[in-house]
MIDO-829569 format. One record per residue (C-alpha): residue number from 0; x, y, z. Coordinates in nm, 3 decimals. Example, Ala and Ser with C-alpha at 12.3 -4.5 7.8 and 13.67 -1.06 7.14 Angstrom:
! MIDO-829569
 zaro       u       v       w
    0   1.230  -0.450   0.780
    1   1.367  -0.106   0.714
***
This chain:
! MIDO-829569
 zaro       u       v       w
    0   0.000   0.000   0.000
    1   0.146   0.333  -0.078
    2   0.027   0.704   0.014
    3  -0.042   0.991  -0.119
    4   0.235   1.221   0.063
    5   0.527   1.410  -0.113
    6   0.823   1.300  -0.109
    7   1.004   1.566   0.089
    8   1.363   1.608   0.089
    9   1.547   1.699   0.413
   10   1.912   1.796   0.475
   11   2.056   1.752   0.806
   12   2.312   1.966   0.908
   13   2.544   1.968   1.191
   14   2.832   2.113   1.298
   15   3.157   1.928   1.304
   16   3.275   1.923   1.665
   17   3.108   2.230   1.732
   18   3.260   2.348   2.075
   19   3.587   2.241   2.020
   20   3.585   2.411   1.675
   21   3.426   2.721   1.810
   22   3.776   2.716   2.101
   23   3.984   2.702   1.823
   24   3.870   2.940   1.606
   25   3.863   3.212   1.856
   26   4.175   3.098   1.993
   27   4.414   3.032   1.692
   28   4.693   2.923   1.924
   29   4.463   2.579   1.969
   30   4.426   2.479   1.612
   31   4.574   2.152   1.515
   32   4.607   2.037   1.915
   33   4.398   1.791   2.097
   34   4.121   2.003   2.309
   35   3.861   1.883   2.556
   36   3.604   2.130   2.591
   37   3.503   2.080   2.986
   38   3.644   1.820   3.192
   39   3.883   1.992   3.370
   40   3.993   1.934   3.746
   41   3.967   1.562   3.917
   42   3.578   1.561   3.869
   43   3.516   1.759   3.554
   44   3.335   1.523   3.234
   45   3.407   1.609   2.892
   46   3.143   1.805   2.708
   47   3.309   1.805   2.327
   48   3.619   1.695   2.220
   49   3.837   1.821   1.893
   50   3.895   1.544   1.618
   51   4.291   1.588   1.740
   52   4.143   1.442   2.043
   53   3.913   1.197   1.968
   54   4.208   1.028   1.763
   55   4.353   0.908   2.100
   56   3.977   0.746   2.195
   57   3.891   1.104   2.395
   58   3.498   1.147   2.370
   59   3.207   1.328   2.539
   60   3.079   1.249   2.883
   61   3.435   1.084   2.939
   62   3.570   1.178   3.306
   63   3.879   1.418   3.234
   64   4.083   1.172   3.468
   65   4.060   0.880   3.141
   66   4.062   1.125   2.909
   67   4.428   1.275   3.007
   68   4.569   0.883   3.005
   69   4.428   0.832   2.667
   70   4.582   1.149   2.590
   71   4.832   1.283   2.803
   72   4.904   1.661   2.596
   73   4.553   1.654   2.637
   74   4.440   2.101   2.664
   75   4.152   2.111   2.818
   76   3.934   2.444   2.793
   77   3.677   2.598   2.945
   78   3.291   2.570   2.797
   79   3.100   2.898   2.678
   80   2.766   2.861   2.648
   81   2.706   3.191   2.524
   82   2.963   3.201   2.282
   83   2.808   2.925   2.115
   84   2.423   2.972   2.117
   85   2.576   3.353   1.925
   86   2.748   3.117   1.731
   87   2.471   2.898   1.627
   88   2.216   3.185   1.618
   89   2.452   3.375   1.333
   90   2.426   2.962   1.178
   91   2.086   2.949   1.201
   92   2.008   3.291   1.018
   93   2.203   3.093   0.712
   94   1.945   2.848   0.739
   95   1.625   3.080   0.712
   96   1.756   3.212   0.374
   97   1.658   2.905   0.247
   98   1.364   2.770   0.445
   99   1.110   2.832   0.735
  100   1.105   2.489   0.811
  101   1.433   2.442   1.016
  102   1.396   2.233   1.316
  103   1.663   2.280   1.558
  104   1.801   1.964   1.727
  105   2.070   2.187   1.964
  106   2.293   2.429   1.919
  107   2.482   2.257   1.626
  108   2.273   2.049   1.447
  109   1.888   2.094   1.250
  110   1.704   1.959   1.039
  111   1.609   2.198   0.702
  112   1.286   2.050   0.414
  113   1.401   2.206   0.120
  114   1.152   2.054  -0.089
  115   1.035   2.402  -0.159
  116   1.305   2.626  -0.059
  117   1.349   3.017  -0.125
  118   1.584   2.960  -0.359
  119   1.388   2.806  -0.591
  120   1.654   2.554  -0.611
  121   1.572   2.190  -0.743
  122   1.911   1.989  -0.601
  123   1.882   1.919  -0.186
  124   2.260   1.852  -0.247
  125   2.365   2.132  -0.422
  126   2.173   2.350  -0.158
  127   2.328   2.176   0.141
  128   2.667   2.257   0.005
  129   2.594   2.593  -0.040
  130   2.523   2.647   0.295
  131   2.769   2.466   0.381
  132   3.037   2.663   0.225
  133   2.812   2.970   0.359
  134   2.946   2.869   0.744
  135   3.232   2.850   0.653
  136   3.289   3.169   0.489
  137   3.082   3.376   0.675
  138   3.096   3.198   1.078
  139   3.445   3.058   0.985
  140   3.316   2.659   1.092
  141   3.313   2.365   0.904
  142   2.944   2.169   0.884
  143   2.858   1.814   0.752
  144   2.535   1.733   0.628
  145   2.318   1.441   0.493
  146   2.071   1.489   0.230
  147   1.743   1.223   0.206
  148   1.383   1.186   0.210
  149   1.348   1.174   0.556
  150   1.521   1.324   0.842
  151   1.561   0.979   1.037
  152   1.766   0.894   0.676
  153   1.933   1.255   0.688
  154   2.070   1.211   1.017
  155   2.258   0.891   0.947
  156   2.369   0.997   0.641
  157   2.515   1.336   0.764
  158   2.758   1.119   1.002
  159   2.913   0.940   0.745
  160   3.197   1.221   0.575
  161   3.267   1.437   0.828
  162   3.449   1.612   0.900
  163   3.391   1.890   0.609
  164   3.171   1.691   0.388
  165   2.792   1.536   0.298
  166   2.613   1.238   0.160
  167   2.275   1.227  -0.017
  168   2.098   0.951  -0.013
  169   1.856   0.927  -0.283
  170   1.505   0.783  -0.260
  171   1.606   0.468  -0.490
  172   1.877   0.396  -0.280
  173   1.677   0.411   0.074
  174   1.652   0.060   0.106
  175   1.989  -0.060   0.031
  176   2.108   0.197   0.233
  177   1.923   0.093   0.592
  178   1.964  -0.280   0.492
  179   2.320  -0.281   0.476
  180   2.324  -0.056   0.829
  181   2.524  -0.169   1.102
  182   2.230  -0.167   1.337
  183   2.451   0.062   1.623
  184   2.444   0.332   1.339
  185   2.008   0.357   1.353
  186   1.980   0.676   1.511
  187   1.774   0.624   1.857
  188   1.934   0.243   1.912
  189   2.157   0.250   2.175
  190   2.418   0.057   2.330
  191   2.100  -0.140   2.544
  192   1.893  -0.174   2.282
  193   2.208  -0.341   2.028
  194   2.275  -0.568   2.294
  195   1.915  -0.726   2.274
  196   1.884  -0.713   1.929
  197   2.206  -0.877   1.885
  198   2.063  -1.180   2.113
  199   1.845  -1.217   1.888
  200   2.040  -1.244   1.556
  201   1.955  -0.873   1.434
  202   2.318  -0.692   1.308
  203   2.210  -0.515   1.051
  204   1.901  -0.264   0.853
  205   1.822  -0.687   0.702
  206   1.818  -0.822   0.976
  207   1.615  -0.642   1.136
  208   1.389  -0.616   0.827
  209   1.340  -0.989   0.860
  210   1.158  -0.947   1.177
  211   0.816  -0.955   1.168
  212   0.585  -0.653   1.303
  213   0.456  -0.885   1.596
  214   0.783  -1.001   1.667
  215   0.959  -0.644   1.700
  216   0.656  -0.528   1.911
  217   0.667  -0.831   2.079
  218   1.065  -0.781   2.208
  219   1.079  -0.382   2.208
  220   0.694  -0.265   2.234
  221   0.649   0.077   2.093
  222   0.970   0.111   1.940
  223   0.941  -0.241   1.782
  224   0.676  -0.054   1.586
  225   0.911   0.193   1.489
  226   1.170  -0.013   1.370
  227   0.931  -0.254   1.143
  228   0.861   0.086   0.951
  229   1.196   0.304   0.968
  230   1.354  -0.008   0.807
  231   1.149   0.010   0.547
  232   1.248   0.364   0.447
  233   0.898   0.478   0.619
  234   0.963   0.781   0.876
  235   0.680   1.082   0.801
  236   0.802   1.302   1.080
  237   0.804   1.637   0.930
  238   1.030   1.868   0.998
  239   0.894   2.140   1.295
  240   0.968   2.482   1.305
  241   0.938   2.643   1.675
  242   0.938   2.297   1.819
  243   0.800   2.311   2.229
  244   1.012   2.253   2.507
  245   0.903   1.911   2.688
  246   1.108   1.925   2.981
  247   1.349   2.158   3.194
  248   1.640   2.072   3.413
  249   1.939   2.174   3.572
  250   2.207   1.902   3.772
  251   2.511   1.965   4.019
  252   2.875   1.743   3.967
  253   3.017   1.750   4.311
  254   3.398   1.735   4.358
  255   3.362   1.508   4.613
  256   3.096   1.247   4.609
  257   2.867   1.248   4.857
  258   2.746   1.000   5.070
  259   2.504   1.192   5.352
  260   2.166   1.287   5.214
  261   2.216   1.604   5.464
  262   2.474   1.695   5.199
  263   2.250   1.630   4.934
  264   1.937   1.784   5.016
  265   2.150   2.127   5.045
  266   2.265   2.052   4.661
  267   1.943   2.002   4.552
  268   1.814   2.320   4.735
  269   2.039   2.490   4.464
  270   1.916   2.297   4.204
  271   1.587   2.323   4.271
  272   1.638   2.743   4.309
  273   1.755   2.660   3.951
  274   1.517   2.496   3.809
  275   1.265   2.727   3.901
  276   1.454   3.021   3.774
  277   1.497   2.882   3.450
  278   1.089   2.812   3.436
  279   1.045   3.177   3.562
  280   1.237   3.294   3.240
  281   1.082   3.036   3.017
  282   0.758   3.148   3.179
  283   0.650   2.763   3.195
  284   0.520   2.519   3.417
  285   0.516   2.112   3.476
  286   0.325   1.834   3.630
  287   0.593   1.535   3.645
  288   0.909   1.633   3.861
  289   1.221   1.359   3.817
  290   1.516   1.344   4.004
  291   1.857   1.215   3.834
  292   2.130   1.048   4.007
  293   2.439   0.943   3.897
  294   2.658   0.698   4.158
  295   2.996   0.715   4.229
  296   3.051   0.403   3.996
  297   2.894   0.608   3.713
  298   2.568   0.401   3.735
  299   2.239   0.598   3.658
  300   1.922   0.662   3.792
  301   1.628   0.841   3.736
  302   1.300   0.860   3.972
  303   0.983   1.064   3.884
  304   0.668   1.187   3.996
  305   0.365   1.291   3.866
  306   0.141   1.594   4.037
  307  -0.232   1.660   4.033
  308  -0.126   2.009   3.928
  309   0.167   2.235   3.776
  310   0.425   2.346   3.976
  311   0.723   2.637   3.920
  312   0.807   2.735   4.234
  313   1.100   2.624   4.382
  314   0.959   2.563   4.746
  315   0.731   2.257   4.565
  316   0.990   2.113   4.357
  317   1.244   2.093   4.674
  318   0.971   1.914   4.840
  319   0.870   1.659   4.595
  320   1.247   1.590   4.499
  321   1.324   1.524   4.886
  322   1.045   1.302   4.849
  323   1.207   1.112   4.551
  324   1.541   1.126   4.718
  325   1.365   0.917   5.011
  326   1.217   0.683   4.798
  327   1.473   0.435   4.816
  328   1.781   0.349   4.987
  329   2.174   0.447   4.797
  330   2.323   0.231   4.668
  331   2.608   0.414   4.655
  332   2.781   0.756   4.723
  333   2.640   1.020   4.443
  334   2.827   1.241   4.194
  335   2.594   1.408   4.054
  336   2.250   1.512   4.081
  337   1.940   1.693   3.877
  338   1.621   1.770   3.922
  339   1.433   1.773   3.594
  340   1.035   1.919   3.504
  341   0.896   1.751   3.218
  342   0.470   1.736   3.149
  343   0.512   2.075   3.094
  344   0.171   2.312   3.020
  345   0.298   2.402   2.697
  346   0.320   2.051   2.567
  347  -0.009   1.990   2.361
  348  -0.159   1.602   2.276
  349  -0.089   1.541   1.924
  350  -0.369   1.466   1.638
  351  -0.300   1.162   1.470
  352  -0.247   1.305   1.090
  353  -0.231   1.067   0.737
  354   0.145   1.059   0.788
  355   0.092   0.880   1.086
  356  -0.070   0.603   0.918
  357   0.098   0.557   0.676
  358   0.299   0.283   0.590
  359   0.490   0.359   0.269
  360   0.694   0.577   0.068
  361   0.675   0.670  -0.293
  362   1.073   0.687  -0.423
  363   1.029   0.916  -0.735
  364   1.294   1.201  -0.820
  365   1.670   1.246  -0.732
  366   1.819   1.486  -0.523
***
């Protein structure tokens, strides 16, 4: 069964190690050197590494302790958050010349449907390297970018010649392309999920195109669902402009772990103050309040709660995180906490639309 929907085409764009590149370019004197952006100091995790550095095995969220014995002329530098979202804002304003549907991802990476642009312009690819070679000669920052039908396609294929480059996968080539996927490559898989699938004999996009519907449903529930049809070159996500915040959170990294909840509950104090100063400004509220804790041996966990009403004040989401914290024993000493708001009043329920139900796409013109 096929539908009636265009065939869009979407280029994903995103920056090539964007904080790292950003240090460099505004400091010249790091520009060919391995840089960890963050991770400084005996507690400090890595945030963005340069490709210098990640040619010793240095990576994000690495502790800075590994990092520096993986690579010991290792420079670490400092993060600047509002360096980059300037940055990205002057990258974004690139983007609008060509399309009001740009969906921003984070500060260095969106989705653009050029299907009708502003150019006028019939060729995805030759659009994508046009703005491509727009950052660079106008932010000074090389971008890579993938160029398909669909942005879950997009996103894998902008991965696969960077640094500096892009790859366009055209509609006839969809299918070959996910079959012969390494199945660690499907963007929203992770290291969990590979595991199980591996158990059960699914390496790659065929593999796991071999499965039947029940089957994947059966082993992953909702995501089986959305594996049987991403496979399958069906993903009718459009792109979305303005998209609404979901969730809101700030977290502490202590430099010494802590192991008396007297200690804690003055952390989270702050990061409650936080939180609620950062829904003040977003001038936003939230039902479900979850609390984030990361052990000592890196281990995560999460615990949430769900309120009758919406909360911002800081007073209320102390309270209920105390509550959380209380929940349960430690099971070790903590290194980090957060305190997160998600269920959020600006969050509306989706309609179900046609390109929800549908189940196939039509593979018609190049890009």
């Amino acid at each position: 069964m096929q539908n009636d929907l265009p065939i869009r085409k979407i280029i994903h764009v995103d920056m090539d190690a964007f904080y790292a590149s950003v240090a460099q370019m505004d400091n010249p004197e790091l520009i060919g050197k391995a840089i960890a952006v963050g991770g400084g100091g005996p507690r400090g995790v890595i945030s963005a590494a340069s490709y210098e550095a990640r040619k010793f095995g240095v990576k994000s969220a690495m502790s800075g302790r590994l990092a520096i014995k993986l690579c010991p002329h290792l420079i670490f530098v400092k993060t600047d958050f509002e360096r980059y979202k300037e940055i990205s804002n002057r990258i974004r304003k690139i983007f609008y010349d060509y399309t009001d549907l740009v969906e921003p991802l984070s500060l260095d990476e969106a989705y653009l449907d050029v299907t009708e642009n502003k150019k006028g312009h019939p060729s995805a690819s030759m659009l994508a390297e046009e703005i491509r070679t727009r950052i660079f000669n106008e932010v000074g920052l090389t971008a890579s970018a993938g160029i398909s039908i669909n942005k879950f396609v997009a996103k894998i294929a902008s991965d696969y010649n960077k640094p500096n480059g892009q790859k366009v996968v055209n509609p006839e080539e969809v299918l070959d392309f996910l079959e012969a996927l390494d199945i660690r490559k499907f963007y929203g898989i992770g290291k969990v999920t590979a595991e199980k699938m591996y158990q059960k004999g699914i390496y790659t996009g065929l593999d796991l195109k071999s499965k039947s519907l029940a089957f994947l449903e059966s082993n992953f529930g909702k995501s089986g669902t959305s594996y049987y049809y991403i496979v399958r070159g069906i993903h009718n996500s459009p792109v979305k402009p303005n998209q609404i915040r979901k969730s809101l959170a700030a977290e502490r990294t202590f430099n010494e772990n802590l192991s008396s909840e007297v200690f804690m509950l003055e952390k989270l104090q702050l990061i409650a103050d936080e939180v609620a100063k950062r829904l003040s400004k977003s001038k936003v509220a939230g039902k479900t309040v979850t609390l984030k804790i990361k052990y000592s041996d890196f281990t995560l966990q999460t615990r949430s709660k769900t309120l009758p009403y919406f909360v911002a004040d800081a007073a209320v989401i102390l309270e209920t995180a105390k509550d959380l914290l209380y929940q349960e024993k430690m099971s070790n000493s903590v290194r980090l906490l957060g305190i997160s708001l998600s269920n959020l009043n600006t969050v509306k329920k989706p309609k179900k639309t046609e390109e929800d139900k549908a189940i196939s796409v039509q593979l018609s013109f190049r890009f």
